[in-house]
MARRO-98274 format. One record per residue (C-alpha): x, y, z. Coordinates in steps of 0.2 Angstrom, whole numbers, padded with zeros to 4 digits, always signed. Layout:
<nuros>
XYZ
...
</nuros>
This chain:
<nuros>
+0594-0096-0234
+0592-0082-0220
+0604-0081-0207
+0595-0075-0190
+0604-0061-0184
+0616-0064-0165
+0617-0046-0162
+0607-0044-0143
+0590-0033-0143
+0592-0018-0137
+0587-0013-0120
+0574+0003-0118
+0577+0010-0104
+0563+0007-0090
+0550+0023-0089
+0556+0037-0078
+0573+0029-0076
+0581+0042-0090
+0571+0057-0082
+0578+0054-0064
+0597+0049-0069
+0597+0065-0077
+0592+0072-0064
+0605+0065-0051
+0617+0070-0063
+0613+0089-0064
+0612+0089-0044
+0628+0077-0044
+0636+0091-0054
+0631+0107-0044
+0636+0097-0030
+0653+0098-0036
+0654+0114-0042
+0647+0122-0025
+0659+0114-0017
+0672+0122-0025
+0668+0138-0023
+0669+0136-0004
+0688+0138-0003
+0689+0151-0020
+0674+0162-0008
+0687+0160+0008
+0701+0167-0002
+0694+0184-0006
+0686+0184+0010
+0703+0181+0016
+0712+0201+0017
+0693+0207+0022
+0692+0195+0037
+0711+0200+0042
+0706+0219+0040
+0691+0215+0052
+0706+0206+0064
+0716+0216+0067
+0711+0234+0063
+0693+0231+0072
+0692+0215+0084
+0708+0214+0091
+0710+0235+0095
+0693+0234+0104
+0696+0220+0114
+0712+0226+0117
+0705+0244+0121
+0691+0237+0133
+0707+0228+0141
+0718+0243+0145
+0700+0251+0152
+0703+0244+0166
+0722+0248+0168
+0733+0264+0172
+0744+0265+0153
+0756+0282+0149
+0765+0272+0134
+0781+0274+0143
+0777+0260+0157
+0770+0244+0155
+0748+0245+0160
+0746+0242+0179
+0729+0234+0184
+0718+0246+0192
+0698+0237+0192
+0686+0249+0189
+0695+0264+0195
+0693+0273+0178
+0677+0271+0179
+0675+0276+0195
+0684+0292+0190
+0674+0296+0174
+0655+0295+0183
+0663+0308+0195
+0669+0318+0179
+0661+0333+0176
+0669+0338+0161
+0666+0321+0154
+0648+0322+0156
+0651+0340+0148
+0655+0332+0133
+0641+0321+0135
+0628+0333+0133
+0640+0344+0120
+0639+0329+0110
+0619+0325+0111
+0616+0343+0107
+0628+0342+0089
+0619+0325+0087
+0602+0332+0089
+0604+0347+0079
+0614+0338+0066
+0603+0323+0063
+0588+0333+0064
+0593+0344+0050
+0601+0333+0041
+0588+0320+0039
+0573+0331+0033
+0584+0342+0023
+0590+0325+0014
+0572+0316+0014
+0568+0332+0006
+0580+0332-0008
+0578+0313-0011
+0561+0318-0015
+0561+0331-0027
+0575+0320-0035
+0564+0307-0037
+0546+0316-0043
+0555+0331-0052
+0570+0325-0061
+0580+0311-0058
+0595+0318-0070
+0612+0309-0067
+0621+0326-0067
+0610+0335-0051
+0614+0319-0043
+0630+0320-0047
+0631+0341-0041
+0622+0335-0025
+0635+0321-0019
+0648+0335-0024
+0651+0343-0006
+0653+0324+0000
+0667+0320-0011
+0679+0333+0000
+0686+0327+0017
+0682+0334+0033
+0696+0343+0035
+0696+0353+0021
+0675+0356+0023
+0682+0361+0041
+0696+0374+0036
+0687+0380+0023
+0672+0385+0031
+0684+0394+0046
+0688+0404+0033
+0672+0409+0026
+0664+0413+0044
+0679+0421+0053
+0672+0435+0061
+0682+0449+0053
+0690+0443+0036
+0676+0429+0034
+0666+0433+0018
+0652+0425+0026
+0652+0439+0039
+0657+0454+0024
+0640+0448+0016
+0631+0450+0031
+0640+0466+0037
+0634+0473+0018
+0616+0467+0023
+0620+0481+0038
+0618+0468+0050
+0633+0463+0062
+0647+0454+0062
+0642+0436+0071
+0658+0425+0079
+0649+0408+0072
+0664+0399+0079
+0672+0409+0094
+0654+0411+0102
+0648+0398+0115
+0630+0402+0108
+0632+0399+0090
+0650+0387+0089
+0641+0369+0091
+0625+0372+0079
+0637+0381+0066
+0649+0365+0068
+0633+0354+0065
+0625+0364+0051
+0643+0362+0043
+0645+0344+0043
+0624+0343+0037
+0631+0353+0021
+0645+0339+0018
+0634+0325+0021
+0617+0330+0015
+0621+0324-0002
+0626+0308+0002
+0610+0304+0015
+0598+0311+0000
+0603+0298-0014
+0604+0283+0002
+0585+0288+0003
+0584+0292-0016
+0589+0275-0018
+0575+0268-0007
+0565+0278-0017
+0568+0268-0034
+0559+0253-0024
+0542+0258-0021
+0532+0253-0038
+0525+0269-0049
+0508+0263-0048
+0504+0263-0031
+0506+0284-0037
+0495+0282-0053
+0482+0274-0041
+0481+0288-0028
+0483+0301-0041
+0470+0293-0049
+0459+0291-0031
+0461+0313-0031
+0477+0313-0018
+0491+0327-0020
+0509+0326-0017
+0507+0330-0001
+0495+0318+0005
+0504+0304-0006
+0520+0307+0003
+0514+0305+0020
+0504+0290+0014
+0515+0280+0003
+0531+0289+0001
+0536+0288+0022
+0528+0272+0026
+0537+0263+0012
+0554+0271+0014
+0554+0265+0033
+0568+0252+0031
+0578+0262+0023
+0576+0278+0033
+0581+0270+0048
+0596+0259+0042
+0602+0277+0036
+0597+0286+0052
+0605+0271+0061
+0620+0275+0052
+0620+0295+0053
+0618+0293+0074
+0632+0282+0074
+0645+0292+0063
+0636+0309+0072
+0642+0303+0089
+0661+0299+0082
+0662+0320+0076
+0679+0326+0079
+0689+0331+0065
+0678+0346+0060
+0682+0351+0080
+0701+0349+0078
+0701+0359+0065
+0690+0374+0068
+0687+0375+0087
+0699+0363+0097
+0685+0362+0108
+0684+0380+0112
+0677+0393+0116
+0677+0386+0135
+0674+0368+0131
+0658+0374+0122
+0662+0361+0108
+0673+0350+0117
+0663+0335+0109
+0666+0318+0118
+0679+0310+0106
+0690+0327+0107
+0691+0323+0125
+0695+0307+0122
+0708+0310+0110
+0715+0324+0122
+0716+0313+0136
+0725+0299+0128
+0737+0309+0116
+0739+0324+0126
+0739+0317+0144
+0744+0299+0141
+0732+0294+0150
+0727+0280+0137
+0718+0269+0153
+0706+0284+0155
+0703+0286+0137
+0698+0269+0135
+0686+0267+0148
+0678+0283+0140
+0679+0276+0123
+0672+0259+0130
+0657+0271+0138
+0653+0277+0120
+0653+0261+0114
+0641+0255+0126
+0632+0270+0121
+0631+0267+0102
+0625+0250+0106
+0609+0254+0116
+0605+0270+0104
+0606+0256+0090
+0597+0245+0098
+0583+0256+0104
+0583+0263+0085
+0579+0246+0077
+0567+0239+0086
+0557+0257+0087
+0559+0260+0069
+0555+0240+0065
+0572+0243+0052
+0571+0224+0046
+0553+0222+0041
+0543+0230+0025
+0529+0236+0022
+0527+0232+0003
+0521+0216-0001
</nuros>
């Protein structure tokens, strides 16, 4: 006799309904693990946000705070308006270093920027060998100071063996550092030699990102280096030549260490750049107010340069496709 099975039929599921509850699941899931990385992300953005805090908000604010006061150190900062900046239009050896300062920037990123747009070039069509890179960043590696000393060395005018190699040319003797004429472009040319390394590979970097065939098609079309670099090379590397010359204007206008230690802003405030003064009005003088309504004026400064720079240079938009 057959016994009819009590087991319920199965149920298929309906069409579609397997397709989207997988779906829901797998977004259900992301879900989840997105929102856990919320709080791992704030942890270690934690030290870098406290850096930012109080190493680069809070000093600023509190600098554009004691721009408006009278502060030695000694007393506590009395509130005098607009008086230090009243007293720093009418300061002629502060506008002095104004135009000191231009003239290092000028010569300096002028030089800089070529010579490195130059080398990031023949890196990138002549050899692209790990080790020349390597020898090209080399002078970047040693601080400022020591480029500084060692260089005040090499051109002192008498025991300088810059100046004994010149001497045995028969020329004379030239007082690169002690001359009004020659202190700022040789203070420039100095700090070009420490950074012109590390501007080339920035551009050589920018280099990497224009395709190898737009080359092949223009050497196929009959055009030379030449024509190819002021056709593809320059128009491409736009963004990336103004972020950098964005950033070289910027560290340019903050020279000082390679002054301290060579010219102390000598020979008669030839190279009394603006952050010496500053630096010699606050901790020789004391007079920290004064200082920080210079260091407020630079910052204002540094901002409209930016500004200008990235809208001219149209840093944020590309050109390849």
């Amino acid at each position: 006799m057959t016994v009819a099975s009590s087991s319920p039929p199965s149920r298929l599921p309906l069409r579609g309904t397997a397709g989207r509850g997988t779906a829901t699941g797998v977004r259900t899931a992301r879900a989840r693990e997105g929102s856990g990385d919320g709080p791992l992300a704030a942890l270690f953005l934690a030290p870098a946000m406290l850096g930012f805090l109080v190493f680069l908000l809070w000093p600023t604010v509190r600098g554009v705070y004691l721009s408006f006061t009278r502060f030695n150190l000694l007393t506590p900062a009395e509130w005098v308006g607009l008086d230090n900046y009243v007293r720093m239009v009418h300061d002629p050896i502060f506008w002095g270093s104004l135009k000191v300062t231009v003239e290092y920037v000028v010569i300096n990123i002028g030089v800089q920027t070529v010579s490195a747009l130059a080398i990031a070039v023949l890196l990138q069509r002549l050899s692209q060998s790990a080790l020349l890179r390597g020898i090209v960043l080399t002078p970047y590696l040693m601080s400022n100071v020591v480029a500084g000393v060692v260089w005040l060395w090499v051109l002192d005018t008498q025991l300088g063996i810059g100046n004994q190699i010149i001497g045995a040319l028969g020329f004379d003797h030239i007082p690169f550092l002690a001359d009004k004429s020659w202190a700022i472009p040789t203070i420039a040319l100095i700090n070009v030699w420490r950074h012109v390394g590390y501007t080339a590979l920035l551009l050589f970097a920018g280099l990497q990102a224009i395709p190898g065939d737009m080359y092949e098609a223009a050497r196929v079309d009959g055009a030379g280096e030449w024509r190819m670099f002021w056709r593809i090379t320059l128009p491409l590397l736009r963004p990336v030549l103004a972020v950098v010359l964005i950033m070289t204007v910027i560290g340019s206008f903050q020279v000082f260490d390679t002054v301290a230690v060579t010219t102390q802003g000598g020979p008669a405030n030839a190279t009394n750049v603006l952050q010496y003064y500053i630096y010699g009005a606050a901790f020789g003088r004391f007079q920290f107010g004064y200082a920080s309504a210079m260091s407020v004026a630079l910052l204002v400064v540094l901002t409209a340069i930016t500004f200008v720079q990235y809208r001219l240079t149209r840093a944020g938009r590309t050109d390849l496709g």
